[in-house]
N, C-alpha and C positions, 0 to 999 in steps of 0.2 A: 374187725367187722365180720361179724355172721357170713357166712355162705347157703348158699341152698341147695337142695336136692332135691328133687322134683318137689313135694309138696313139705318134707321137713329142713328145717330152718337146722342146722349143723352150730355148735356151740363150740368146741376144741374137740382136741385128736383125744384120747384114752387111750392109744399104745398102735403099735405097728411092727410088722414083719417084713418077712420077703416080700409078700405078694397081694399083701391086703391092710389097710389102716381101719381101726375101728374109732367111731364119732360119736360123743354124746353130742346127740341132735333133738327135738322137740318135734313133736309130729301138729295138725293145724290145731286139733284143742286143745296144744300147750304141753301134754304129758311126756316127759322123756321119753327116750326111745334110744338105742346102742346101734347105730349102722356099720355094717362093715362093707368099705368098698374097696372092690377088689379090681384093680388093672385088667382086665383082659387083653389086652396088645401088650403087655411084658411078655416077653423075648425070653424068659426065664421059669415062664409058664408051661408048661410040659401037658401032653394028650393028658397024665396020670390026675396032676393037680386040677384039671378042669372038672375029668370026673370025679374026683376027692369034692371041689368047690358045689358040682351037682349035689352030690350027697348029703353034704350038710346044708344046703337050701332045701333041701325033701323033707330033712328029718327035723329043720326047724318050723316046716308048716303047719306038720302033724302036732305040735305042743298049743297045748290052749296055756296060757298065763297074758 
């Protein structure tokens, strides 16, 4: 059964790490979409990785596709 995330409907995992699973999910008008959600209360999560996790949320804004 589907899961949701806020407004995308989550379809299976596509791979997973230490600290973050990525989802092919559909967003509301149906178009795929790759989410990657990451734990923030893992224990395992370090000052570094948060700011690593900032940076690559900055640098994925900046892309139009």
């Amino acid at each position: 059964m589907p899961s949701k995330i806020d407004q995308y409907t989550c379809i299976k995992t596509l791979g997973s790490g230490i600290s973050a699973k990525v989802k092919l999910a559909t967003d509301p008008q149906g178009q795929y979409v790759a989410l990657k959600v990451f734990n923030k209360s893992n224990p395992q999560n370090t000052v570094q990785a948060m700011k690593t996790l900032q940076d690559e949320v900055n640098a994925y804004m900046t892309l139009k596709h």
